[in-house]
N, CA, C and O atoms as CSV, one atom per row, in Angstrom:
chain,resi,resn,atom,element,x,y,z
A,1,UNK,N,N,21.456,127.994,-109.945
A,1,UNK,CA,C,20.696,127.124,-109.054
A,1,UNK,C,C,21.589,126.730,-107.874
A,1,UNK,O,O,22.608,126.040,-107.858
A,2,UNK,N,N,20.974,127.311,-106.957
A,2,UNK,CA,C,22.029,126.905,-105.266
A,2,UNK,C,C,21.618,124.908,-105.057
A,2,UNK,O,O,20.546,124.305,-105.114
A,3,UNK,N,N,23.084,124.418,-104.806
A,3,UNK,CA,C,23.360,123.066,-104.529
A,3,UNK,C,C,22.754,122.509,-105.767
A,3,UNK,O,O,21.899,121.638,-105.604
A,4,UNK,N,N,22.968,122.765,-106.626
A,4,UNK,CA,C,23.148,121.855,-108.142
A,4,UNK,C,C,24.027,120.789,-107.774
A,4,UNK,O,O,23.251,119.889,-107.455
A,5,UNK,N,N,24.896,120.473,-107.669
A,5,UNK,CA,C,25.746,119.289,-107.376
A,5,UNK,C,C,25.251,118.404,-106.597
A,5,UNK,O,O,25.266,117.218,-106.926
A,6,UNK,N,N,24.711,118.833,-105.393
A,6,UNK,CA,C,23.839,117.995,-104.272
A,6,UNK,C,C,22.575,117.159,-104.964
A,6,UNK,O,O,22.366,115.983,-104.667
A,7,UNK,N,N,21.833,117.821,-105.827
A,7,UNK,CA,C,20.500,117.257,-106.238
A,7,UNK,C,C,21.040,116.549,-107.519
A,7,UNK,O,O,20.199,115.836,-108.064
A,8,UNK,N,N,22.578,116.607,-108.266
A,8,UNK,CA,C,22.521,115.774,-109.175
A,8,UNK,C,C,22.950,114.625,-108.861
A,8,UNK,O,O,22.497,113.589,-109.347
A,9,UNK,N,N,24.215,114.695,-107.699
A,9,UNK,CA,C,24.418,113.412,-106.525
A,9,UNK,C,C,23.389,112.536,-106.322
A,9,UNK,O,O,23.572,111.340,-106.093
A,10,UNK,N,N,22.105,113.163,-106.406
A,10,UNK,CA,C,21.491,112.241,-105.458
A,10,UNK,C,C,20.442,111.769,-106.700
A,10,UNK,O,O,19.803,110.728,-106.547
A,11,UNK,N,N,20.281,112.591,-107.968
A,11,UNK,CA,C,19.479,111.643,-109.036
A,11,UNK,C,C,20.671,110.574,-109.445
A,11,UNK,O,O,20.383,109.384,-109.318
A,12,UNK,N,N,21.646,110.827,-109.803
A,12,UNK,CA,C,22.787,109.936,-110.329
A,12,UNK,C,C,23.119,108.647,-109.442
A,12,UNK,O,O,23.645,107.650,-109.938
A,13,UNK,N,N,22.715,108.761,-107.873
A,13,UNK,CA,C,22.883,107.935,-106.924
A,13,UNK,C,C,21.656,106.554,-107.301
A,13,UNK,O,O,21.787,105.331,-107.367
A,14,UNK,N,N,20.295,107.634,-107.515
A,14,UNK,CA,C,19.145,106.784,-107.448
A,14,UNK,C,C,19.523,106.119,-108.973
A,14,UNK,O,O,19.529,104.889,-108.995
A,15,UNK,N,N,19.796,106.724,-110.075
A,15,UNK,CA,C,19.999,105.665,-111.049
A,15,UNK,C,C,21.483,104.657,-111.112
A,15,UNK,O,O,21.938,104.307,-112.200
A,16,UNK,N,N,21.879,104.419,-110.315
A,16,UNK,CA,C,23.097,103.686,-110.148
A,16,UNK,C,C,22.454,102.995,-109.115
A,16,UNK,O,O,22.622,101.787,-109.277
A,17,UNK,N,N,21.770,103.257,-108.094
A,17,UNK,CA,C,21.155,102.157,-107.827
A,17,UNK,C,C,20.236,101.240,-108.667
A,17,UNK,O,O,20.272,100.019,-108.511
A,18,UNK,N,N,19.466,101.795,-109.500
A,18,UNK,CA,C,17.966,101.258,-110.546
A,18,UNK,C,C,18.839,100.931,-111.400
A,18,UNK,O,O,18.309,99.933,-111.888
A,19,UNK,N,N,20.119,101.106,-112.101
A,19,UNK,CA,C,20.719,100.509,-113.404
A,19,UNK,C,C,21.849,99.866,-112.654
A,19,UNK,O,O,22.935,100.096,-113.185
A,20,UNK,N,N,21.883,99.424,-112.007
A,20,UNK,CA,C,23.042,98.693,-111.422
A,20,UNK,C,C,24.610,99.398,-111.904
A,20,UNK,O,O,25.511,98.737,-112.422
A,21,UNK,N,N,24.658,100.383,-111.702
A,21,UNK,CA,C,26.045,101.185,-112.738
A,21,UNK,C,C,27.021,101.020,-110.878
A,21,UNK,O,O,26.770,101.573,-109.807
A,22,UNK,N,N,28.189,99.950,-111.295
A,22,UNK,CA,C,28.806,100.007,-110.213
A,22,UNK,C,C,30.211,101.148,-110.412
A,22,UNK,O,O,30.829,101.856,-109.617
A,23,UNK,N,N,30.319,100.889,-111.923
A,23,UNK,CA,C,31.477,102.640,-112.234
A,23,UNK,C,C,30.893,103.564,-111.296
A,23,UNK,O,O,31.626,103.842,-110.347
A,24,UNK,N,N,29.927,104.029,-111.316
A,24,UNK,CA,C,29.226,105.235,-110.703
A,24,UNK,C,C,29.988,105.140,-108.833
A,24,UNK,O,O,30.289,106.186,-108.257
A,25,UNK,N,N,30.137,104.069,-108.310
A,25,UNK,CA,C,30.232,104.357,-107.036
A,25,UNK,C,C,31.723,104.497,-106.704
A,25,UNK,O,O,32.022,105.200,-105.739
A,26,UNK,N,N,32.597,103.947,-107.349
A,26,UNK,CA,C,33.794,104.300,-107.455
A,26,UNK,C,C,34.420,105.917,-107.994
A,26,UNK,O,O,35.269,106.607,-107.429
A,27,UNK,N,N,33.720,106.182,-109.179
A,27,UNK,CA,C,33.222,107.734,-109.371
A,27,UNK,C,C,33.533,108.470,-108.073
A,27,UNK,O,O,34.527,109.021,-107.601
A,28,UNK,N,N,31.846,108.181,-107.558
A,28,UNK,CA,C,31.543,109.029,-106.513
A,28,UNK,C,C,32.306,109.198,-105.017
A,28,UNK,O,O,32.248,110.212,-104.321
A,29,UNK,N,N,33.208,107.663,-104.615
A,29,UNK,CA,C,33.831,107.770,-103.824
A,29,UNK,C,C,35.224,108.988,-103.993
A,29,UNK,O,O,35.457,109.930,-103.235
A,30,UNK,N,N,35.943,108.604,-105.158
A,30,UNK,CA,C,36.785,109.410,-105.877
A,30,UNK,C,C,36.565,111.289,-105.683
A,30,UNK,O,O,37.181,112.046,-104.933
A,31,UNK,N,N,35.683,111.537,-106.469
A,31,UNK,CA,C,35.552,112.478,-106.335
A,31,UNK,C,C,35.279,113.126,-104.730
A,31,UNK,O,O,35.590,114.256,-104.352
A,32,UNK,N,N,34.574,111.997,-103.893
A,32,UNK,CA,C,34.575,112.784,-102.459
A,32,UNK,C,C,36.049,112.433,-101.418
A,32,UNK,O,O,36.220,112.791,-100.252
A,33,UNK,N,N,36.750,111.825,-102.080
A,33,UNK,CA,C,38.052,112.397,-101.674
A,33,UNK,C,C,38.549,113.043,-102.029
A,33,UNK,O,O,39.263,113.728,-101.297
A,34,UNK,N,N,38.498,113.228,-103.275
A,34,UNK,CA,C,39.263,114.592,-103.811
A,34,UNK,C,C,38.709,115.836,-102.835
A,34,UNK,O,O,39.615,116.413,-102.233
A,35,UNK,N,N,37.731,116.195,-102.658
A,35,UNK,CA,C,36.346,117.297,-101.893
A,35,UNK,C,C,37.188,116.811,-100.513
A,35,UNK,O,O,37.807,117.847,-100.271
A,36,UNK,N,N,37.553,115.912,-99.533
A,36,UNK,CA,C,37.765,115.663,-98.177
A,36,UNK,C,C,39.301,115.959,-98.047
A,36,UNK,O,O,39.587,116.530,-96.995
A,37,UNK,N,N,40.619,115.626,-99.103
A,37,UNK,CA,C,41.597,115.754,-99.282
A,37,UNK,C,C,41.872,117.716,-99.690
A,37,UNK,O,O,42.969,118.273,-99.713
A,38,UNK,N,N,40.886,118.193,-99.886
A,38,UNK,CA,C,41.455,119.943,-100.604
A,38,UNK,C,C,40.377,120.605,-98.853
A,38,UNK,O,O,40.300,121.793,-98.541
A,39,UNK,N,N,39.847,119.657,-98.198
A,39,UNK,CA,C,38.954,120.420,-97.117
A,39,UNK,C,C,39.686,120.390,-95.718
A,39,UNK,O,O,39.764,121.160,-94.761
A,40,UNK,N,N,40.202,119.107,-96.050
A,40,UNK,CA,C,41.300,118.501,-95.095
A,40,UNK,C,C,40.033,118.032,-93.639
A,40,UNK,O,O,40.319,118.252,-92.462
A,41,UNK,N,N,38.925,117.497,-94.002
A,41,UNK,CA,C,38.167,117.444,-92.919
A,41,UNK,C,C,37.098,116.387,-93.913
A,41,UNK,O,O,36.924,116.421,-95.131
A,42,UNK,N,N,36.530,115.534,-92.948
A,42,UNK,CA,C,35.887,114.297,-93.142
A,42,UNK,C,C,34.171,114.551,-92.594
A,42,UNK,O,O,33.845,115.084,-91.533
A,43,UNK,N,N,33.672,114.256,-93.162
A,43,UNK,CA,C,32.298,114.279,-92.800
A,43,UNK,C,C,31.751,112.594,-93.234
A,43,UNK,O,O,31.530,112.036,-94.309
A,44,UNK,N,N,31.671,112.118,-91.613
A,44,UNK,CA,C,30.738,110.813,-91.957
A,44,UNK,C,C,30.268,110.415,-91.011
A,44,UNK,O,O,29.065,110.353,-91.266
A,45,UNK,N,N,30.528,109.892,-89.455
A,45,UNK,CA,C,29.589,109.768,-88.575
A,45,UNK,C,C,29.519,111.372,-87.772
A,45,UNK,O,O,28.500,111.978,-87.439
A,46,UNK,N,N,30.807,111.755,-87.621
A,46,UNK,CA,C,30.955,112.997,-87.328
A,46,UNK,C,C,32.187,113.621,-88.489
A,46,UNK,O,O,32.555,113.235,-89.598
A,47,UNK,N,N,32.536,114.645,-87.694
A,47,UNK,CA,C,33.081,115.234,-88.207
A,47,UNK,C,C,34.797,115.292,-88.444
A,47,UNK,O,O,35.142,116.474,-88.448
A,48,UNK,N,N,35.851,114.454,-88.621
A,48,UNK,CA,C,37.242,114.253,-88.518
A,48,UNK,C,C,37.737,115.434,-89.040
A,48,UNK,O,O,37.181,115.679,-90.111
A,49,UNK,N,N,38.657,116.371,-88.684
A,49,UNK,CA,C,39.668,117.453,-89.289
A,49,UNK,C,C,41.141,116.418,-89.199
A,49,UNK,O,O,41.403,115.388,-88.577
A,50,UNK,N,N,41.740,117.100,-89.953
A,50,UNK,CA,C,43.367,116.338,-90.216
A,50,UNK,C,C,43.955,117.350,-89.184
A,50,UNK,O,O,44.849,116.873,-88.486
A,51,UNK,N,N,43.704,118.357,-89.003
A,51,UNK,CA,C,44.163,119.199,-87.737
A,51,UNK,C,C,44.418,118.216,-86.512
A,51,UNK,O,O,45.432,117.799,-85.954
A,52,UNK,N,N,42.845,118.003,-86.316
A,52,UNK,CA,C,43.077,117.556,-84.662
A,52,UNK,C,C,43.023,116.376,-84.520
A,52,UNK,O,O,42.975,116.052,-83.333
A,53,UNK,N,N,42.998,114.913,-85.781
A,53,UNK,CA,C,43.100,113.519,-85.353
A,53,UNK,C,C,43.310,113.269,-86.904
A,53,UNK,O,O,42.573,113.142,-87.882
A,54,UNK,N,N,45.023,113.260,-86.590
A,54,UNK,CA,C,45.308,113.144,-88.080
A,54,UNK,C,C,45.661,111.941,-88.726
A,54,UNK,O,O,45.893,111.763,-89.922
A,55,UNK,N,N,45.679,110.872,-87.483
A,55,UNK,CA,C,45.488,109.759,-87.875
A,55,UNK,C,C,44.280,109.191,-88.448
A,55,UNK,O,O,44.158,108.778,-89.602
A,56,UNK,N,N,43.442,109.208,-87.578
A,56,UNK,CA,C,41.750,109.092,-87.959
A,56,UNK,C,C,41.791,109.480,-89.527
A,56,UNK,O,O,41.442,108.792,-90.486
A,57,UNK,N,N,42.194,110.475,-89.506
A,57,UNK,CA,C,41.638,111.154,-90.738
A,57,UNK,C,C,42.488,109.854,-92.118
A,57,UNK,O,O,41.942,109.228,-93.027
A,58,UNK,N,N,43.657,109.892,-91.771
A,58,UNK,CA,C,44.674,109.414,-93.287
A,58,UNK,C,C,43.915,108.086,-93.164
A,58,UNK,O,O,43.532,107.448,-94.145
A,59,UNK,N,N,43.663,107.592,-91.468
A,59,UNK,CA,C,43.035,105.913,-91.990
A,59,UNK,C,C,41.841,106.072,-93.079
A,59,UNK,O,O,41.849,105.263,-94.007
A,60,UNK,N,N,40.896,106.973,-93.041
A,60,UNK,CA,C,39.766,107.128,-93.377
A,60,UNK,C,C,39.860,107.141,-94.932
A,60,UNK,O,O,39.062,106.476,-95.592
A,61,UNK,N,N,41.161,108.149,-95.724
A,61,UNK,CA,C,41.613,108.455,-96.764
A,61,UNK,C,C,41.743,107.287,-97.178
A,61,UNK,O,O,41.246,106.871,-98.225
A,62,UNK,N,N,42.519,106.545,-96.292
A,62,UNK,CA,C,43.089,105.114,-97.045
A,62,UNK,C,C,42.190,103.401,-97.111
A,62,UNK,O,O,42.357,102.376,-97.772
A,63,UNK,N,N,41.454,103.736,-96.296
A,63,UNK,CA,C,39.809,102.795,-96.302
A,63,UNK,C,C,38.777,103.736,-97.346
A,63,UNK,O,O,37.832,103.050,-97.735
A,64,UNK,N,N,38.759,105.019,-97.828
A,64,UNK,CA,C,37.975,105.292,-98.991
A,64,UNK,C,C,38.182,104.871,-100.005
A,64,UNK,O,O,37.377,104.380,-100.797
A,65,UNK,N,N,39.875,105.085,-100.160
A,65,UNK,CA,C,40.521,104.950,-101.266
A,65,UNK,C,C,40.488,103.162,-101.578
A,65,UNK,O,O,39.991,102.726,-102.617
A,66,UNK,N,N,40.847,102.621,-100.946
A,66,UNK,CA,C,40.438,101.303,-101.179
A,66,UNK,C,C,39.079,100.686,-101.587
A,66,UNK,O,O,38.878,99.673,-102.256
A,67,UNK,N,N,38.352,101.389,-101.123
A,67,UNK,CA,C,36.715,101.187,-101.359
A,67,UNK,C,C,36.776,101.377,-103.129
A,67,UNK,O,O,36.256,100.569,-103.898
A,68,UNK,N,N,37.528,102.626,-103.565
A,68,UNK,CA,C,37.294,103.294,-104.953
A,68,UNK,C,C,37.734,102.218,-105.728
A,68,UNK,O,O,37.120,101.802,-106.711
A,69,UNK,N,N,39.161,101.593,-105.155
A,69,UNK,CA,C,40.117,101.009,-106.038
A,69,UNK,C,C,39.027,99.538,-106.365
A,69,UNK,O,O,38.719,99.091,-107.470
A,70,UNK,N,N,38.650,99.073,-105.127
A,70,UNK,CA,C,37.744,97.897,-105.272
A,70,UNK,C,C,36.881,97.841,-106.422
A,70,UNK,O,O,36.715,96.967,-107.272
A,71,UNK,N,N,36.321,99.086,-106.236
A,71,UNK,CA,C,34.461,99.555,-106.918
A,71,UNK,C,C,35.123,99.317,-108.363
A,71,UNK,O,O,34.588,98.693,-109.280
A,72,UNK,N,N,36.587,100.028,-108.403
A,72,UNK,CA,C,36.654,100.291,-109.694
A,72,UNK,C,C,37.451,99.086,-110.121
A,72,UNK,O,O,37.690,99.098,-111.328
A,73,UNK,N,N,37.893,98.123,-109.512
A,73,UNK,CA,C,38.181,96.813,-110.096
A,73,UNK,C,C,37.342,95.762,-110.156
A,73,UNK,O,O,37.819,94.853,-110.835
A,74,UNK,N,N,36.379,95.553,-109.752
A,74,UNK,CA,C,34.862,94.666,-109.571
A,74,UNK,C,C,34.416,95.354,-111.395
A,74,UNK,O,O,34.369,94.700,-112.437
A,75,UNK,N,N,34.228,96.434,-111.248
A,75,UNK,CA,C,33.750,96.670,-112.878
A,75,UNK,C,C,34.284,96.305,-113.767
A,75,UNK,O,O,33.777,95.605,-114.643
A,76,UNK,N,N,35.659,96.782,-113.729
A,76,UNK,CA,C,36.561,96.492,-115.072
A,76,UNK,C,C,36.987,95.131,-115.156
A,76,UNK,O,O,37.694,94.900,-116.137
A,77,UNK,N,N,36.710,93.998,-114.264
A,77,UNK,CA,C,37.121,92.276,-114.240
A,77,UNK,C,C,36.049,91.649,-114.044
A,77,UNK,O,O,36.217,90.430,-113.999
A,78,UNK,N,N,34.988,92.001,-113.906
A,78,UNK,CA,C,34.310,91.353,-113.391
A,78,UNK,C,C,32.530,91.649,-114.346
A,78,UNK,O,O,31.526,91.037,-113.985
């Protein structure tokens, strides 16, 4: 099945919204750095490469990554 991953993203999205599962978004941030860190290129308002604005890019790494660390400390304390 072409883009299996895409259509399970997006049922897993809708039930983490409907079950309140906040693990799930820390998950999902995680894993799309891992996917932005092996691509070396950012997809979010446009398009960032670490090539040509490689600052842009590591801030972006390091405001995701914080997002994850958050998501995933709000669950486990809270």
């Amino acid at each position: 099945m072409k883009n299996w991953k895409t259509i399970a993203a997006l049922v897993f999205m809708a039930l983490a919204i409907v079950f309140d599962w906040t693990w799930f978004w820390a998950l999902f941030i995680f894993v799309g750095l891992i996917h932005v860190i092996k691509s070396k290129e950012i997809h979010f308002v446009e398009a960032v490469k670490k090539s040509e604005t490689p600052k842009l890019y590591w801030l972006m790494i390091v405001i995701w990554s914080l997002l994850a660390l958050y998501s995933m400390l709000n669950y486990l304390l809270f």
